[in-house]
N, C-alpha and C positions, 0 to 999 in steps of 0.2 A: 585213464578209465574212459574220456568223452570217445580218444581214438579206438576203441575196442568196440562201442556202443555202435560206432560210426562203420567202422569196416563190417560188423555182424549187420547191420542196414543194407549197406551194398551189395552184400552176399543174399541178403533178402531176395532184393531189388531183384536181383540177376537170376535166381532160381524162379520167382515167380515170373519173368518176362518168357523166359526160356518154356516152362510150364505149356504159355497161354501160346506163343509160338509155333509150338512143335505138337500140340494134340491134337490140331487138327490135321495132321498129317495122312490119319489114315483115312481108309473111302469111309467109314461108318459114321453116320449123320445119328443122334441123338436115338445111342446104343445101338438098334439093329435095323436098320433101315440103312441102306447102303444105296451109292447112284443109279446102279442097274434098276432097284426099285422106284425108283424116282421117276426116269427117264422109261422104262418099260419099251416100247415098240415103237411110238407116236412119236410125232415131231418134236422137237427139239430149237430152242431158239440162243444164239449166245451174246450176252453181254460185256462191256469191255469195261472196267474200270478203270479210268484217270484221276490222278491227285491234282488238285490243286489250292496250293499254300499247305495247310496241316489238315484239310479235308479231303475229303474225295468228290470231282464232281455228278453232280446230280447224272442219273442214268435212267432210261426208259424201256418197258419193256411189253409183251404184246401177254393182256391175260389168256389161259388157257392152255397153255402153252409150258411146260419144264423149260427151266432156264439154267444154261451153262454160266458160270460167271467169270469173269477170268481179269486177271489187270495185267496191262501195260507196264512199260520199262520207266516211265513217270511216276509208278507209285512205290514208296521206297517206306524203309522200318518197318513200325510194326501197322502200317497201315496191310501192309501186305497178308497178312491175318485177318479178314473178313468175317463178321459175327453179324448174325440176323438170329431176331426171335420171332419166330410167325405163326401164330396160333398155337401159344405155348411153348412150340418145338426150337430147339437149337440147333442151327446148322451153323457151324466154327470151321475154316481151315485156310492154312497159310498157304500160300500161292506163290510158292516159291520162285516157278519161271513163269513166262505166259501162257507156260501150256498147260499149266495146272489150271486146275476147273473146280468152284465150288458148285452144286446141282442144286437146283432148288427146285420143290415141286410147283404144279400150275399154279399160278395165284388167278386171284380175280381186281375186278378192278378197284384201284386204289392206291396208297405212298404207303410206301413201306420205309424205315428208319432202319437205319443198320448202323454198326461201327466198327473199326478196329476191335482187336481180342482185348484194350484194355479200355475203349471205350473212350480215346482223348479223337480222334478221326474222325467225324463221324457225315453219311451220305446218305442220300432219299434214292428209292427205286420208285419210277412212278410207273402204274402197270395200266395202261388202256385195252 
């Protein structure tokens, strides 16, 4: 019975990893809001995330400005799934290669907190 309990756990585990993974796959940021709308005409700035140990390191970024986000060949699991909550809104999506891009709108100045999709990774955007 504990072995039944135990493998229906893992199968848990695995559908919700996979879930958090793969939904940010598509271009739509928090329902209908897509990168095009993001990024509009204007400049464009891109950020590069790196891991380091089970975090991501701190990253900097210029306010006023749309920011591409993208990670390097250093950041591995489920760090590769980037989640930011900014003024409410959810913007989630797994980065599969380097050339995947999460878009984030201009901020202003100030640190922003983000994590991995499940929230164990976690890194500071600092925006000047």
């Amino acid at each position: 019975m504990n072995n039944a309990w135990l493998g229906l756990g893992v199968v848990g585990i695995i559908v919700a990893v996979a879930f958090f993974m793969f939904s940010g796959l598509t271009p739509s940021v928090n329902g209908n809001i897509v990168d095009e709308d993001i990024l509009g005409n204007g400049e464009s700035q891109t950020v590069v995330l790196s891991q380091e140990g089970l975090n991501y390191k701190d990253v900097s970024a210029e306010a006023g400005k749309p920011i591409k986000l993208s990670a390097d060949s250093s950041v591995k699991g489920c760090l590769r799934s980037v989640a930011f909550n900014i003024d409410g809104k959810k913007y989630l999506k797994y980065l599969k290669s380097e050339s995947d891009a999460l878009v984030l709108p201009a901020l202003k100045t100030g640190t922003y907190s983000f994590s991995c999709s499940m929230g164990m990774g976690i890194g500071t955007l600092v925006v000047d």
